[in-house]
C-alpha positions as CSV (number, residue, x, y, z in Angstrom):
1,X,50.0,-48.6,34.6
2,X,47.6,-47.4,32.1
3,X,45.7,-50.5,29.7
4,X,47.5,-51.3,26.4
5,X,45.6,-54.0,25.1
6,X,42.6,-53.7,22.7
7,X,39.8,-53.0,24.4
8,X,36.0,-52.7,23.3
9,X,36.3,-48.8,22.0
10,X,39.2,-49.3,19.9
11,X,37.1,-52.0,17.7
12,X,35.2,-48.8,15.8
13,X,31.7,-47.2,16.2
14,X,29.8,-50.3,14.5
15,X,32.0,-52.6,16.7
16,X,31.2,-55.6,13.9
17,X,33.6,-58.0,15.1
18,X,31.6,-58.1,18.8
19,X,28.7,-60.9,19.5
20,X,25.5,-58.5,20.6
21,X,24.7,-58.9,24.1
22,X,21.0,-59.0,24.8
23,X,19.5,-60.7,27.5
24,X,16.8,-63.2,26.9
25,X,13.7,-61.4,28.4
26,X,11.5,-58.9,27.6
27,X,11.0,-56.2,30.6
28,X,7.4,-54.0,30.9
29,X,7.2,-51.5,32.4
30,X,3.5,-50.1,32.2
31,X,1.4,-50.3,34.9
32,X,-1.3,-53.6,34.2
33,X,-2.0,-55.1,37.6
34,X,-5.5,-55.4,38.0
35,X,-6.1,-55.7,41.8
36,X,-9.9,-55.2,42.2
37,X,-10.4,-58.1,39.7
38,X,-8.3,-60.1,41.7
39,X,-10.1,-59.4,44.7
40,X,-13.6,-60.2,43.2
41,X,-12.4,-63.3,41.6
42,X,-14.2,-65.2,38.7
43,X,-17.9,-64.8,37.9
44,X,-20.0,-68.2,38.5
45,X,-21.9,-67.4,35.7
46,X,-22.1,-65.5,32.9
47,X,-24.5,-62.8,31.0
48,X,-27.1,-64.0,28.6
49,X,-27.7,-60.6,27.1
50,X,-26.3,-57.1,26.1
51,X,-28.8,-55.3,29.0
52,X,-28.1,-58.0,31.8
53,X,-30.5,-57.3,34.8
54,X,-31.0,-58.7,38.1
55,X,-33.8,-58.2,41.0
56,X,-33.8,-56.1,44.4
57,X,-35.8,-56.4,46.9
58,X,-35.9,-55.0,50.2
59,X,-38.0,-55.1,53.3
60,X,-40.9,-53.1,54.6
61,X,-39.2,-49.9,56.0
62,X,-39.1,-49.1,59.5
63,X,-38.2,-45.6,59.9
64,X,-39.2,-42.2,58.9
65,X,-39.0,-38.6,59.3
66,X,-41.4,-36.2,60.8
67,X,-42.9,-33.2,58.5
68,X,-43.4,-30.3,61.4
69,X,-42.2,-29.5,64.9
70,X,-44.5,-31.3,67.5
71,X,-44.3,-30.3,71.2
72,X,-44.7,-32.6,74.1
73,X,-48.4,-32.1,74.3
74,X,-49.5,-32.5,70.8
75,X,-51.2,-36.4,69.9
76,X,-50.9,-35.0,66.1
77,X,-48.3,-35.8,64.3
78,X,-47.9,-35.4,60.8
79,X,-44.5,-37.7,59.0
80,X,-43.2,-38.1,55.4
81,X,-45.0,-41.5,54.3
82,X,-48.0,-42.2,56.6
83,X,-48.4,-45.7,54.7
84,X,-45.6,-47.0,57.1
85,X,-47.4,-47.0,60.1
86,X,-49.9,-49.2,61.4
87,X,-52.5,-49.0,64.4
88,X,-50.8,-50.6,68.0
89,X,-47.3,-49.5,66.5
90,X,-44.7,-48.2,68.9
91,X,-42.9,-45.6,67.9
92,X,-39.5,-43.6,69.2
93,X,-38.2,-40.7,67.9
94,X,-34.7,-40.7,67.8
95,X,-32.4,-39.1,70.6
96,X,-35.6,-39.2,72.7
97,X,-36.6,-41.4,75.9
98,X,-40.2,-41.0,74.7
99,X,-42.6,-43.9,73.6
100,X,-45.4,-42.5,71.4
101,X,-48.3,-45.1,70.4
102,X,-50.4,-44.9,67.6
103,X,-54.2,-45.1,67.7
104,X,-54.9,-43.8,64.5
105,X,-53.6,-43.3,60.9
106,X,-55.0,-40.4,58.2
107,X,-52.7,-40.1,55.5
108,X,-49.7,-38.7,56.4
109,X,-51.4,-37.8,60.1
110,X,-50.7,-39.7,62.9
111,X,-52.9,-40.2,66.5
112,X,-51.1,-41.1,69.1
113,X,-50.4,-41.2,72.8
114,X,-47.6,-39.6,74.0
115,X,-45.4,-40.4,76.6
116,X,-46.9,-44.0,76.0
117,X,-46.0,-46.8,79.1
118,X,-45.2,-43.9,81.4
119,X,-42.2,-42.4,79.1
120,X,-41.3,-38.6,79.8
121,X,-42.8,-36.3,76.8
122,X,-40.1,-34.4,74.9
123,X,-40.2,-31.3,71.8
124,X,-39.9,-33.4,68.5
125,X,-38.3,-31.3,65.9
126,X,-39.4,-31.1,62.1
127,X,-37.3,-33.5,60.4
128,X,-36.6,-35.8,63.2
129,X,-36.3,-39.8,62.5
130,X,-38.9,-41.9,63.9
131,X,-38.3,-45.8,64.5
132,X,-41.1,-48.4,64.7
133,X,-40.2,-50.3,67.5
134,X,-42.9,-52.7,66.6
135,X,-46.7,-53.4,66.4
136,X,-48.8,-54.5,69.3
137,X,-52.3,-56.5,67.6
138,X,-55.2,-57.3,69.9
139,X,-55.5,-60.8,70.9
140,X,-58.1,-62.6,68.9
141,X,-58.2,-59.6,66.2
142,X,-58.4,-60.3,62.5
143,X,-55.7,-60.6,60.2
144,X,-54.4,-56.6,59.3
145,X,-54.3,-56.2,55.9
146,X,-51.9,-57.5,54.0
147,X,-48.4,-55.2,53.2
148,X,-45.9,-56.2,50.5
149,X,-43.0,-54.6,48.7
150,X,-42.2,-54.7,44.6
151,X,-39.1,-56.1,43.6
152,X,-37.4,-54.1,41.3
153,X,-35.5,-54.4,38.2
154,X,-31.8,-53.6,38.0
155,X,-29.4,-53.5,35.1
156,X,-26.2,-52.9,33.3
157,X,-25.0,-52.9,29.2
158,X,-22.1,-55.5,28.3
159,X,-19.8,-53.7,27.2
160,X,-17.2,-55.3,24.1
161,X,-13.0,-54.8,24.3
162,X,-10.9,-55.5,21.6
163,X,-7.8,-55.1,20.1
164,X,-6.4,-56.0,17.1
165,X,-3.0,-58.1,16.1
166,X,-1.0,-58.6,13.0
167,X,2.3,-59.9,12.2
168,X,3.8,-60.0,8.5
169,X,5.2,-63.2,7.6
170,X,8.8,-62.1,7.6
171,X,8.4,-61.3,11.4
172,X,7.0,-65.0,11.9
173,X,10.1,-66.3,10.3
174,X,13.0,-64.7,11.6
175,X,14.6,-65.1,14.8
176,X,14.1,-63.1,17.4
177,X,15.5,-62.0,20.9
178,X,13.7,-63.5,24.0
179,X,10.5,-64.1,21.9
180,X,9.6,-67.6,20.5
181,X,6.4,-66.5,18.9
182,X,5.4,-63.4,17.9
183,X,2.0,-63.7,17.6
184,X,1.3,-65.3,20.9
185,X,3.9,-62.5,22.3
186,X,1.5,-60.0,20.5
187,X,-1.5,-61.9,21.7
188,X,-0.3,-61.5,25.4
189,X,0.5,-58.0,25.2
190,X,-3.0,-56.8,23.7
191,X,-4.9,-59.3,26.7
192,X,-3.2,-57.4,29.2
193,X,-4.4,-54.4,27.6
194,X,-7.9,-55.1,28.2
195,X,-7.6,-56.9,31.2
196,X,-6.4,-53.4,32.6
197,X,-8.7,-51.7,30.8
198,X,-11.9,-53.8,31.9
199,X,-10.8,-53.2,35.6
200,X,-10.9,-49.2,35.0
201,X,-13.9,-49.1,33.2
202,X,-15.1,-51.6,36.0
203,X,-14.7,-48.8,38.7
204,X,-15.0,-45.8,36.2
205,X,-16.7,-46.5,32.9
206,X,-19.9,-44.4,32.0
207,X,-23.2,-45.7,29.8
208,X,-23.8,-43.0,27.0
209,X,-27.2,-41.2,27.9
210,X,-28.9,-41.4,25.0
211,X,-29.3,-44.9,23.1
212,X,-27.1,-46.9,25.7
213,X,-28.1,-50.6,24.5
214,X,-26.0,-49.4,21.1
215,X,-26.9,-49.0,17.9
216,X,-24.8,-49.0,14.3
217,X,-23.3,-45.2,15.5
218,X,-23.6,-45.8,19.3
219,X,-21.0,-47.9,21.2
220,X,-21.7,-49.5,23.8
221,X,-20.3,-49.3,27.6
222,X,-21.1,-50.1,31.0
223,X,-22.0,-48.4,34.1
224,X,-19.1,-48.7,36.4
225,X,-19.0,-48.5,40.4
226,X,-18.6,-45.1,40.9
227,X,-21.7,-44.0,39.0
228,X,-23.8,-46.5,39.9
229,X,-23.2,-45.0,43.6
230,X,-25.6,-42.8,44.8
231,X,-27.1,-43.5,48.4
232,X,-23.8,-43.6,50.3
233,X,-21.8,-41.0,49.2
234,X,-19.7,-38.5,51.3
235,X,-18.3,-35.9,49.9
236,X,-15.2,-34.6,52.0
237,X,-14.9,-31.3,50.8
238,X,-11.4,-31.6,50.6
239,X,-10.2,-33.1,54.2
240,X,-7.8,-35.5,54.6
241,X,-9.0,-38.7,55.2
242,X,-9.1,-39.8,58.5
243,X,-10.5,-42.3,61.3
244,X,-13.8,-40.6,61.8
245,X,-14.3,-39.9,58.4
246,X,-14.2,-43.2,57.2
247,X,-15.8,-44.5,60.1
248,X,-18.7,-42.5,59.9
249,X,-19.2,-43.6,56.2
250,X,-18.9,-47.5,57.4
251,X,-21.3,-46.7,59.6
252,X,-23.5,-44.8,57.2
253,X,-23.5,-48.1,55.2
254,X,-24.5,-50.3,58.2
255,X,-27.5,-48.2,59.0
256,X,-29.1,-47.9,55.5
257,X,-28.4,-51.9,54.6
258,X,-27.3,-55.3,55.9
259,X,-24.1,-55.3,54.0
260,X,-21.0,-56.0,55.0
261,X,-18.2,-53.5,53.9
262,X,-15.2,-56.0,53.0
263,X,-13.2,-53.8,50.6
264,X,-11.7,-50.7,51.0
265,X,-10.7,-49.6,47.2
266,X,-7.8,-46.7,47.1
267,X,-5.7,-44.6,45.2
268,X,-1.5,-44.3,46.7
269,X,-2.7,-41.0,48.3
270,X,-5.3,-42.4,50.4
271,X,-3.7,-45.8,50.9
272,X,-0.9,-43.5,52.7
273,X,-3.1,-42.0,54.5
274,X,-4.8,-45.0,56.0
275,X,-1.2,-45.9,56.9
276,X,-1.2,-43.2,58.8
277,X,-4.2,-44.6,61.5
278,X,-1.7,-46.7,63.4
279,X,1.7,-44.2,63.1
280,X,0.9,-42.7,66.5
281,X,0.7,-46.7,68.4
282,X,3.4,-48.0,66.4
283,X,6.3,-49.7,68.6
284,X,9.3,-51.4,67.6
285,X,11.4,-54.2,69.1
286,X,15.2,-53.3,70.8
287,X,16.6,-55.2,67.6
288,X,14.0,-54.6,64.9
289,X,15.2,-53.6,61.9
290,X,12.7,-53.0,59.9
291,X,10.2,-50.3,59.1
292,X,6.6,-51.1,58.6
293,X,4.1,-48.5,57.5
294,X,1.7,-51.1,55.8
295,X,-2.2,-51.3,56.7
296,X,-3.4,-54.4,55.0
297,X,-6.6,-55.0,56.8
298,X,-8.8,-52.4,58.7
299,X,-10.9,-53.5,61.6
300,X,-13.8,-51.4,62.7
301,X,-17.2,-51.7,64.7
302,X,-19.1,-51.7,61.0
303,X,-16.9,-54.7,58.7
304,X,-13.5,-56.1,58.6
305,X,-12.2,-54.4,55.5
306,X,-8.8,-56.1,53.2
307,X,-7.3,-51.9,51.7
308,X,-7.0,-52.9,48.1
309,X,-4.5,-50.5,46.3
310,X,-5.5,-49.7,42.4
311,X,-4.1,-47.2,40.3
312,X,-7.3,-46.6,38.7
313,X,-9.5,-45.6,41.6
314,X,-9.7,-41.7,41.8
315,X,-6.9,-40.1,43.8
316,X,-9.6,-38.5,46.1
317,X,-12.0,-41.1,46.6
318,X,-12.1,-44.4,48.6
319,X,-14.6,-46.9,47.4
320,X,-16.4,-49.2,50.7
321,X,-17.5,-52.5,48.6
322,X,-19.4,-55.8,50.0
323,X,-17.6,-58.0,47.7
324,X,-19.8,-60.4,47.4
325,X,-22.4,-58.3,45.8
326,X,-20.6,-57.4,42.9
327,X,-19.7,-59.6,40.1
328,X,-17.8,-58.9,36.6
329,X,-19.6,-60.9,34.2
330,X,-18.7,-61.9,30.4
331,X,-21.5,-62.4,28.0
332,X,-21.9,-66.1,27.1
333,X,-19.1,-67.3,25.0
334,X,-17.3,-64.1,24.6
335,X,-14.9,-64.0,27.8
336,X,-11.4,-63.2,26.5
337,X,-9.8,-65.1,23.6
338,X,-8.5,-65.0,20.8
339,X,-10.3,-64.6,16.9
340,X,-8.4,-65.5,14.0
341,X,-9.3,-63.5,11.2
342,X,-8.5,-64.7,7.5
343,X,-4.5,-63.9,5.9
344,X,-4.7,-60.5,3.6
345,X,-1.6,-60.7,1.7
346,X,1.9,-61.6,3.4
347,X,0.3,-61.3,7.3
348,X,-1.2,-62.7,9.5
349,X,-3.9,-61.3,11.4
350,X,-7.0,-61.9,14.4
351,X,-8.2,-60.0,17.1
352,X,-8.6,-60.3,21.0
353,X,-12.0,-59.6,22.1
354,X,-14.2,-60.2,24.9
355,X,-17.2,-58.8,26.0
356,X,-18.0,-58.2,29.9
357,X,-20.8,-56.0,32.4
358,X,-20.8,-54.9,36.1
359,X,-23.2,-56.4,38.3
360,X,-23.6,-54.5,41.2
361,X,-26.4,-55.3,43.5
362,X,-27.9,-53.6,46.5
363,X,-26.3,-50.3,45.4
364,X,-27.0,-48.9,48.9
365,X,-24.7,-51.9,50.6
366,X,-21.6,-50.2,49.4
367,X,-20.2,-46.3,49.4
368,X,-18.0,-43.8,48.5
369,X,-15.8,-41.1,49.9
370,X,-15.0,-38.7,47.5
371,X,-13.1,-34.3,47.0
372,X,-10.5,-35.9,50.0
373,X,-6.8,-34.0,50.3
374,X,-4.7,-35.5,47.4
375,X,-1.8,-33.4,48.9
């Protein structure tokens, strides 16, 4: 039989004789996971100054390119930075058997023997990489002259988030539903703001081109990973992302440094997509119940890589970091806290600030994939 008693909808639209039921917790639901930061960890130190800079250094190169076709009988050869090679060197062009040996250096103009310890003379093609195997000296020669490389100067702008919080007095008195204190509710809130914010900027963020230390109309902002990327970047002209392809960009990164790739940074596409290596060679158990389509760490020839998902990594790019060559630093004193700021009228009032910079060293020890399939 139907219900007679008095039930809920009979009591009238404003339903005042019915407690409110609200349950004692306060759901989010924006997106404020900060996964790279996570990954990186706290700084050791901290910045001393708005344009915080660090030294590179690298070592004397051992490789170059050649500027003209050579055939097998020519001792000429004329390369891209002469000031590399050294009389007694040994050098091998690449994809070649040959051994060339230099007996003289003019310029960019190189004398040598070819086909040096009975090696079989080849065609060397204009463009072609040459490695120095090494120098052979002349027992009881002098000392060569002396070779050095400059260290250079590398740097970044501090860059200041901040966010404002106020609560009138009548909202600090009353009672309220799954919140003790409103300020340091508000407080919360605004700090993971930033927090998320900092992380994006950290992989995104952009120095303005024209007065970037700031000035009284210029703000300031740092240089984030994705610009400060410029020796290692593929561009995949819209393929999907695959083995090879990210393989070959590992590799890429091995050759030109002696980082060790130990991050793989990714939007949801490409995190799918790296799923995909192992769909072909996955196997499952005569009781398994569950389905696993998750790539947590990827193993290659060139780095053992953890696939960190972000939501604020480009959907067509993957970013290949060395972790440990990268640090978030706050200025001295100004990591995130809290500033009270004096009562004007019946509020209460401060701000959460902080003030952080990207240091990313060795820029050519990490690298970017970017224009991948997003569909």
């Amino acid at each position: 039989m139907s219900f007679t008693g008095k039930a809920t909808y009979s009591a009238g639209a404003a339903l005042p004789e019915l407690a409110e039921d609200v349950a004692d917790i306060v759901g989010i639901v924006s997106p404020y996971e900060t996964p790279l930061l996570d990954r990186l960890g706290d700084p050791q130190r901290a910045a001393h100054a708005t344009v915080h800079e660090w030294l590179e250094d690298e070592l004397l190169p051992n490789t170059d390119t050649t500027n003209s076709t050579t055939t097998a009988l020519n001792t000429t050869i004329t390369v891209a930075h002469g000031e590399r090679f050294r009389i007694g060197d040994q050098v091998k062009p690449d994809g070649s058997g040959e051994v060339l040996f230099v007996t003289a250096v003019s310029d960019n103009n190189l004398t040598v023997v070819r086909g040096y310890g009975s090696t079989a003379s080849s065609t060397i093609a204009d463009g072609a990489a040459l490695h120095i195997l090494g120098n052979a000296a002349l027992e009881g020669d002098d000392a060569p002259d002396a070779r050095f490389t400059h260290r250079v100067r590398q740097g970044n702008y501090t860059q200041i988030f901040t966010a404002g919080v106020e609560v009138s007095g009548s909202q600090l008195a009353s009672t309220k539903l799954a919140v003790a204190d409103e300020m340091d509710y508000q407080k919360q809130e605004r700090l993971r703001e930033l927090i998320r914010d900092l992380e994006s900027c950290v992989i995104n963020g952009v120095a303005p081109a024209a007065n970037p230390r700031g000035n009284a109309t210029t703000r300031r902002s740092m240089n984030g990973i994705i610009p400060l990327l410029s020796s290692n970047v593929t561009d995949a002209a819209g393929a999907d992302l695959d083995e090879p392809t990210l393989n070959a960009a590992l590799r890429g990164i091995w050759e030109r440094s002696n980082g060790g790739v130990d991050t793989l940074v990714v939007s949801g596409v490409q995190k799918r997509r790296i799923n995909g290596f192992i769909a072909s060679s996955r196997g499952y158990g005569p009781r398994s119940e569950r389905f696993k389509d998750l790539v947590g760490m990827y193993e290659s020839d060139f780095g053992v890589c953890r696939v960190v998902l972000s939501r604020w990594v480009p959907a067509d790019a993957v970013l290949m970091l060395d972790a440990s060559r990268i640090e978030v630093l706050p200025l001295a004193g100004r990591s995130f806290h809290f500033k009270p700021l004096a009562d004007t009228g019946d509020r209460s009032a401060g701000q959460v600030i902080g003030e952080y910079t990207l240091e990313l060293r060795n820029e050519n020890a990490h690298g970017l994939i970017t224009g991948l399939s997003t569909s």
